[in-house]
N, C-alpha and C positions, 0 to 999 in steps of 0.2 A: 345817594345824596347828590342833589345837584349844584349847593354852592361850592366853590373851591374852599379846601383848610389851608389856613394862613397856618397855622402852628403843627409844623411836622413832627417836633418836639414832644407836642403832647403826648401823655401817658398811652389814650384810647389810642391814638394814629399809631401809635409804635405798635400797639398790642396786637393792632388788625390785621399789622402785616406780617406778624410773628406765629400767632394762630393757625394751626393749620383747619379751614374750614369746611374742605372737603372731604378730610376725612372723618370730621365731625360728623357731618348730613349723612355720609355712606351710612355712617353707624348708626343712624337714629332712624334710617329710612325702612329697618326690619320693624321697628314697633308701629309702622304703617299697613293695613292690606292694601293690596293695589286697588280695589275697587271701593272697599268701608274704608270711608276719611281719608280719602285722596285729597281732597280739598280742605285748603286751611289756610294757615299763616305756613310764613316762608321761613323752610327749617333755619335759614340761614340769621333770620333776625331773631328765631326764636334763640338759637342758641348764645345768638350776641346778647340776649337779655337775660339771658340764665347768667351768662360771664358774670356781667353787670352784677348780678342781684346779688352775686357770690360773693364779689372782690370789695362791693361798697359795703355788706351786710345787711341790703335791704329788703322790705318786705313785697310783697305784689303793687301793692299798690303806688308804694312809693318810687319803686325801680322803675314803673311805666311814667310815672311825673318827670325822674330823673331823666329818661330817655327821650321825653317828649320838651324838655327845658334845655338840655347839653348839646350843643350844633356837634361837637367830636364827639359825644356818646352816640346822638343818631347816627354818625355816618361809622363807629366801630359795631353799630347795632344794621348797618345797613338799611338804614329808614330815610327813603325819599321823603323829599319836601313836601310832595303833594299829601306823603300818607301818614304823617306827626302826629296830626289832631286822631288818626283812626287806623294805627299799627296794628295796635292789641289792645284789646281790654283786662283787665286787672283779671276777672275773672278767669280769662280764659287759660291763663298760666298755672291755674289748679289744676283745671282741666288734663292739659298736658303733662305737668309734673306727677297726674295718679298713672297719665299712660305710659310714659318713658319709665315709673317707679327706680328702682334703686339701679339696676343697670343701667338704663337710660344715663343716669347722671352720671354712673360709672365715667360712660364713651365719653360722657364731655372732657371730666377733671382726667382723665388719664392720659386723653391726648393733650391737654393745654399744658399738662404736667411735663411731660414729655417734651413737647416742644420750648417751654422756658428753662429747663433743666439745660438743654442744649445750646438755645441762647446765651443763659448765663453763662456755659461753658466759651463759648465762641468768645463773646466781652471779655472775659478772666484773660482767654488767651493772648488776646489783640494788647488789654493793660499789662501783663508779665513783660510783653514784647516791647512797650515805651520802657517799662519799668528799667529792664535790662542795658538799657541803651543807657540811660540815668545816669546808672551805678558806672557802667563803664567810662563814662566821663565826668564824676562825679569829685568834686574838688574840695578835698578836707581832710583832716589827719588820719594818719595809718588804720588808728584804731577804730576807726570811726566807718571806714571803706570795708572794714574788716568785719561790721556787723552787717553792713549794706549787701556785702557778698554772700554772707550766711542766711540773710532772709530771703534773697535772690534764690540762692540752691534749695533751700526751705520751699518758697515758693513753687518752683520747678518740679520739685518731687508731689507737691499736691496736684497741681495741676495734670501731671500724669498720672495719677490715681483716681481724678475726677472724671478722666477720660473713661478710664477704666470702668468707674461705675456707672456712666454714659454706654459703656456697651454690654452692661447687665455684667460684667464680674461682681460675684457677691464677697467671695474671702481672696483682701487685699493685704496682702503685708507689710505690717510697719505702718499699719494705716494713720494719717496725719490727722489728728481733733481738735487739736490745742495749735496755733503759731506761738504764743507764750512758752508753753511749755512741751516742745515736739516729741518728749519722751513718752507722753502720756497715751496709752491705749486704752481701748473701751472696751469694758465690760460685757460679755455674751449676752443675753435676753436668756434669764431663767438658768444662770450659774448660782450655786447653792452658796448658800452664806460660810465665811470663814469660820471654823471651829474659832481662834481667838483672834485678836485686832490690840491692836496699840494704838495710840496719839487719837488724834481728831481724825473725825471724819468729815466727806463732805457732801452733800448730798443735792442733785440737779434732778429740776422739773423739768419736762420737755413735753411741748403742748403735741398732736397730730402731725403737725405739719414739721418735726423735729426740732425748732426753737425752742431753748433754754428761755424758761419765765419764771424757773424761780432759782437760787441757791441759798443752801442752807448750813452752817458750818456746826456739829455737833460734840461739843470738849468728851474727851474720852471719862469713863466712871471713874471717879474720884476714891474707889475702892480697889480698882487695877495696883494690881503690884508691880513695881517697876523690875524688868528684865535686868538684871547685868552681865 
């Protein structure tokens, strides 16, 4: 892109420099032969427009409008000025999305995964490090310094566990889920249901990407006899 971006802030500017792009293209360069379909569009915008299509929800057609209307979408899509009006055509995105099929998209989300997981980690650490300075000069009653310091240490201990799972450790201990309530540990995937249960339950949806989108609080059976 040849105009300069005024807003470094923006969402795409950050993303493009975070993205690692070559090792995108490495990975997408096997579903090429070198002599059948050498020629094409450039791995490099195609995949800035897969990003795109991904993170907005859009469809073919509308993510090449998007990209052809957005000055910071084209240049996180890497689309010169001369070539706006004639990047890619809508169609051609089919095209490719039957060639790269399910691995192809693999290579993208695994590395963009990868590398925002590690960003976020980098921000987390940079905010603990203002956070901590805060507390340490932080002007208010005893008790008060005293919850400041316990989220502080709370804090600390995630933040080294998130390290942790930044370098592929799977079983962490004492693993942190909750800042509310740090006692709380999670459940294994496919542990067999309690012979019996007391009080309420509660029960969390968690979409793909691990976000909580539902909770559900369920009163215990009103035929339970109470323990004493």
């Amino acid at each position: 892109m040849n105009t300069p971006i005024a807003d470094q802030a923006n969402e795409p500017v950050i993303l493009r420099k975070i993205i690692p792009w070559q090792e995108i293209i490495n990975g997408l360069v096997p579903f090429y032969d070198e002599k059948d379909g050498c020629r094409g569009k450039s791995l490099r915008t195609v995949a800035g427009v897969f990003i795109i299509r991904k993170l907005r929800g859009l469809g073919d057609r509308p993510v090449v409008s998007r990209v052809a209307e957005n000055r910071y979408i084209q240049y996180f899509c890497n689309v010169a000025d001369e070539n706006v009006k004639t990047f890619i055509h809508h169609t051609a995105l089919c095209k490719i999305r039957k060639r790269f099929g399910e691995e192809g998209a693999a290579v993208i989300g695994d590395e963009i995964f990868r590398s925002l997981r590690l960003a976020s980690a980098i921000i987390f650490s940079g905010s603990l490090r203002i956070f901590g300075e805060k507390v340490a000069d932080l002007t208010a009653p005893e008790h008060e310094k005293e919850k400041a310091r316990e989220l502080l240490t709370l804090l600390t201990v995630f933040n080294g566990q998130n390290e942790q799972k930044i370098a592929g450790e799977k079983h962490i201990k004492d693993r942190i889920v909750s800042l509310s309530d740090p006692d709380m540990r999670p459940i294994k995937k496919g542990k067999s249901h309690p012979d019996c249960e007391s009080g309420t339950t509660l029960q969390l949806t968690f979409n793909r990407d691990g976000f909580m989108i539902n909770a559900e609080n369920f009163i215990g059976n009103p035929g339970d006899k109470i323990i004493s």
